[in-house]
C-alpha positions in Angstrom: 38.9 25.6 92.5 40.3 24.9 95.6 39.5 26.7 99.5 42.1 26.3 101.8 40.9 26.0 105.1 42.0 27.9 108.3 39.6 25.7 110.5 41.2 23.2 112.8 41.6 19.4 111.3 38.1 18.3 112.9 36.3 20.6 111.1 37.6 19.6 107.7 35.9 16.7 105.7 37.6 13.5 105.6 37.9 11.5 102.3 37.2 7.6 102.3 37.7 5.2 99.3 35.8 2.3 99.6 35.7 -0.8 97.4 33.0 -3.4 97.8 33.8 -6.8 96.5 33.2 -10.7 97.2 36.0 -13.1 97.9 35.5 -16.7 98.3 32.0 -16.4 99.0 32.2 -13.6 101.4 31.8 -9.9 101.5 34.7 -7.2 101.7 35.0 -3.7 102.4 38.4 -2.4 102.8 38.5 1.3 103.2 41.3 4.2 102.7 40.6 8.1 104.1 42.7 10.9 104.9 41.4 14.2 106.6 41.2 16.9 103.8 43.6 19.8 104.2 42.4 21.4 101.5 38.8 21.5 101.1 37.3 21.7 96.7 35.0 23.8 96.3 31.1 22.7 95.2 30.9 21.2 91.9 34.6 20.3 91.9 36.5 17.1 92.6 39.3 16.1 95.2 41.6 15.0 92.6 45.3 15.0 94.2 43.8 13.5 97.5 41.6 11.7 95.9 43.7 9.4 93.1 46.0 9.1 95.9 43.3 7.5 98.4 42.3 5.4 95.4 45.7 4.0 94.8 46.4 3.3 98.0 43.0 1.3 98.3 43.5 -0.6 95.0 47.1 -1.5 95.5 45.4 -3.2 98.9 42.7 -4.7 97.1 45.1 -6.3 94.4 47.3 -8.0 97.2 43.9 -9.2 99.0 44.1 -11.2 95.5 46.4 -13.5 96.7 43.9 -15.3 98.4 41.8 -16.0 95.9 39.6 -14.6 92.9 37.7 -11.0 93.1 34.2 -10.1 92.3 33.1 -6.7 92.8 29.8 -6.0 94.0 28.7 -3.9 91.1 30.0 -1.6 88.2 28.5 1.5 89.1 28.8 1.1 93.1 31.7 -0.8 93.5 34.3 1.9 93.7 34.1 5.3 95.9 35.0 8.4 97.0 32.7 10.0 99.7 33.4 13.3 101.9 32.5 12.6 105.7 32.3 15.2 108.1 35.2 13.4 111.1 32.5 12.3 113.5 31.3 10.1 111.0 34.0 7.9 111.1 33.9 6.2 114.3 29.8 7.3 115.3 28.1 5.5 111.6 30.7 4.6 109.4 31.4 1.2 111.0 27.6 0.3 111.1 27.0 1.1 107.8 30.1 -1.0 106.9 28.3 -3.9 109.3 25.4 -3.7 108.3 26.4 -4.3 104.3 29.0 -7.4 104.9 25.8 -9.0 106.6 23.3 -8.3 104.4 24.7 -7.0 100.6 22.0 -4.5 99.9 23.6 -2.3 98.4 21.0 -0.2 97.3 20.4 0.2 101.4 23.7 0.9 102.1 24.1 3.5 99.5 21.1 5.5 100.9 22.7 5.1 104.2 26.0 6.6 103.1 24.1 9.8 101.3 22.3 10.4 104.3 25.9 10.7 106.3 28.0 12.2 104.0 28.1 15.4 102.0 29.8 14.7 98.5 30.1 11.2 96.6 31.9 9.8 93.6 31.9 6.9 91.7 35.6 5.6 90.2 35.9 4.5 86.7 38.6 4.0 84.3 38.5 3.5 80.3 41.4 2.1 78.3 43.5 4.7 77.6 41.9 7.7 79.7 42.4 8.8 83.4 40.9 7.5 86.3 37.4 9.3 86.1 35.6 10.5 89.6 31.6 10.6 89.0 29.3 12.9 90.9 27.0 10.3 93.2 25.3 13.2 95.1 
């Protein structure tokens, strides 16, 4: 199920994929988001906007490659959706971001994330199936 909005752009949630790897002994966090024009309803996923964020985020990742071998941080965590109110973005997002490429917690980070955003999903794939978005919170 799908609500379409009639509230103005900076009251929609904003979508961000986020990947969290190592390369060459250091920490990455490349990031993809788009402001939601279309808002899912609860319980439902953003697939359209959401598969396309993800592809746009892995085609980056997989020319980051070039440079050397990839290691992501961890099965579960390692790829994500979240839902950000706009604010977000530039008031916690690039702390939060900070404060992981220094210090790799990632259980830290992940309770930092749920405490900004409102929805959460991890990204999987299985031979054969479609790319599968999981409920975090």
């Amino acid at each position: 199920m799908v609500l379409e909005c009639t509230t103005s752009m900076a009251d929609n949630p904003y979508l961000v994929a986020l990947a969290l790897f190592e390369q060459k002994g250091a920490r990455a966090m490349p990031l993809a988001g788009k402001s939601q024009k279309t808002v899912v309803a609860a319980g439902d996923q953003p697939e359209e906007l959401g598969r396309s964020l993800i592809l746009e985020l892995l085609l980056r990742v997989w020319q980051r490659s070039d440079d050397g071998p990839l290691q992501r941080n961890s099965a579960e965590n390692g790829l994500l959706l979240v839902e950000l109110a706009l604010e977000r973005l530039p008031e916690d997002l690039p702390g939060l971001k900070a404060a992981w490429l220094r210090s790799g917690d990632t259980p830290i980070f992940m309770k930092s994330l749920q405490a900004i955003s409102s929805r959460a999903w991890t990204i999987s794939v299985a031979k054969f199936e479609p790319v599968t978005l999981t409920t975090l919170w």
